[in-house]
N, C-alpha and C positions, 0 to 999 in steps of 0.2 A: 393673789391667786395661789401662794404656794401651798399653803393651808391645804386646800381644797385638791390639789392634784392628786388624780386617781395613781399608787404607786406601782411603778414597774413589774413588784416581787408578785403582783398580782392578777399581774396579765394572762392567764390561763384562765382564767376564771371568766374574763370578757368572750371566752370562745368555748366556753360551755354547753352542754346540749340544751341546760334548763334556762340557757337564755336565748337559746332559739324561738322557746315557745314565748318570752316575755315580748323581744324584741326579734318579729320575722323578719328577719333576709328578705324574702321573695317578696313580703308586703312595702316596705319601706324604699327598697331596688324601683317598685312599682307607683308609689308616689313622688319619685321622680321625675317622671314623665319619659323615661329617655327612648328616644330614638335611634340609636347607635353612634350618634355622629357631635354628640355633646363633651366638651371639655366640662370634668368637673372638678371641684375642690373640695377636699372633704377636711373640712377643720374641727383637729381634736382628734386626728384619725388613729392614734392609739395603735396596737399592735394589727390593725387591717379589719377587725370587723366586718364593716362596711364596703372599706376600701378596695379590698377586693372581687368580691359583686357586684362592686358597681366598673368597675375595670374588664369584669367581664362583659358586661351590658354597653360598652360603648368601643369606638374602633380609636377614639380620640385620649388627648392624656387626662390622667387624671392624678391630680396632685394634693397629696397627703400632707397635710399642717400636722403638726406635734412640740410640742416646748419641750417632747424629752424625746433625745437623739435615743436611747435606750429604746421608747417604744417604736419606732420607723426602722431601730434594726431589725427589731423582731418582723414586723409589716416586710422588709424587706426580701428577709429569709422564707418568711410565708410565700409571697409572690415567687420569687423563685422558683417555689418547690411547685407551682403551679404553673409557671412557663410565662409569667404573664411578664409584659415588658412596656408596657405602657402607663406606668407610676413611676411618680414622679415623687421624692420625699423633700420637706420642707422643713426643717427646724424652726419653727418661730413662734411666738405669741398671736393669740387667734386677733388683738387687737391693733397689731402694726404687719400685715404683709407687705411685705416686698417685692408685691408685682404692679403688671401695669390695670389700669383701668380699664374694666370692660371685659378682664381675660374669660371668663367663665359663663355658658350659658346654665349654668347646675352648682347649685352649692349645696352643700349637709353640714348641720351643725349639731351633729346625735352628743346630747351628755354632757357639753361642752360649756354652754353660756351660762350656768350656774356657779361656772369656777373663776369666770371674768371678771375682775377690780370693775369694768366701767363698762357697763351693758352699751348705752346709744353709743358710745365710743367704738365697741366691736361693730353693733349692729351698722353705725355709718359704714367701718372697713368693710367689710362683707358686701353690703351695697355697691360701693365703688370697685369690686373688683367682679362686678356679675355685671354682665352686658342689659340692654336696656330691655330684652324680652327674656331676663334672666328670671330663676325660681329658686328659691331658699326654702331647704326643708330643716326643721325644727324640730328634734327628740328631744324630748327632757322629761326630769321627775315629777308626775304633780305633786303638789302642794299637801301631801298624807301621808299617813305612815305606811307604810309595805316593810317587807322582809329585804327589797333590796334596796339600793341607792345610796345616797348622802345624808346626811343628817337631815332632820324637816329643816334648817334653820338654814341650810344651805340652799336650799330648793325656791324656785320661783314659779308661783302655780302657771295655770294654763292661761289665765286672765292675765294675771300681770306682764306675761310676756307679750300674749296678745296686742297689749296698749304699746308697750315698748315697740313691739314691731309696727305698729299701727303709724307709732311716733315717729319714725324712721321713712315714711311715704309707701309703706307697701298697702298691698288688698290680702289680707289673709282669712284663710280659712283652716278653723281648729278640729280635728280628731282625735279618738285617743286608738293606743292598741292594746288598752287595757285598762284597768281603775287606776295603776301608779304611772304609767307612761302616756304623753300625749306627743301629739305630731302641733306643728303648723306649717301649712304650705304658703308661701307668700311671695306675691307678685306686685310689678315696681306698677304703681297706680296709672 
């Protein structure tokens, strides 16, 4: 995984305007489904992206996974400056958490699962920590060349994740929010 880690010196760049228009806020917030009353986990949550939108969008916690203390300071100081008190930060590998079973009706995994050593191995953790009417959403790069992302070599197209998640016992359903970015929404069968 360490190969692959998006670097700290470069977290400014995650919160760019030109990556508003790749990867929307409001659309992504949106294919969460959230009602305001959802614990969610956001693994890989990097300097707040996400994590913060969606902190707004619910009354419950929401808990930030990171394998670098470095990025969840920043996530930190962001929230702060926003008032928001309802995140949670987690130091850990998106493939071993350290919670109980079942904690989360919501998970995100924006960016993330192409950096993992062992996909079903995350994808089982993930599964056991979202409750049984839980939903996992899935950002990643497709499988082409664009101007932004990871290398092509690092990427796992939209299909191959598809089966992996398929592998895993969910019901998914694939979107993109653009020609390099796609979603998967999935649900425990």
């Amino acid at each position: 995984m360490s190969d692959r880690l998006f670097s700290p010196k470069k977290a400014e760049k995650l919160l760019r305007e030109e990556r508003r228009k790749t990867v929307p806020v409001d659309k992504v917030v949106s294919l969460l489904e959230l009602n305001g009353n959802e614990k969610v986990i956001d693994l890989g949550a990097g300097n707040g992206y996400l994590t913060l939108p969606i902190a707004n969008s619910t009354k419950e916690r929401v808990t930030a996974v990171d394998v670098q203390m470095e990025m969840l300071d920043m996530l930190a100081s962001r929230a702060e400056g926003e008032g928001l008190q309802n995140i949670e930060r987690l130091e850990s590998r998106v493939e071993r958490l350290n919670l109980p079973d079942g904690s989360f009706e919501r998970a995100v995994a924006a960016f993330v699962l192409h950096e993992v050593t062992d996909l079903q191995e995350t994808l089982r953790e993930i599964r056991r920590v979202l409750n049984e009417n839980g939903l996992l959403l899935i950002l990643d790069w497709e499988k082409v060349e664009s101007e932004e992302g990871p290398p092509l070599d690092h990427r796992i197209s939209s299909e191959e994740m598809k089966q992996a998640v398929e592998g895993q016992g969910f019901t998914v359903e694939t979107g993109r929010l653009n020609q390099a970015v796609y979603y998967l929404i999935a649900r425990e069968n």
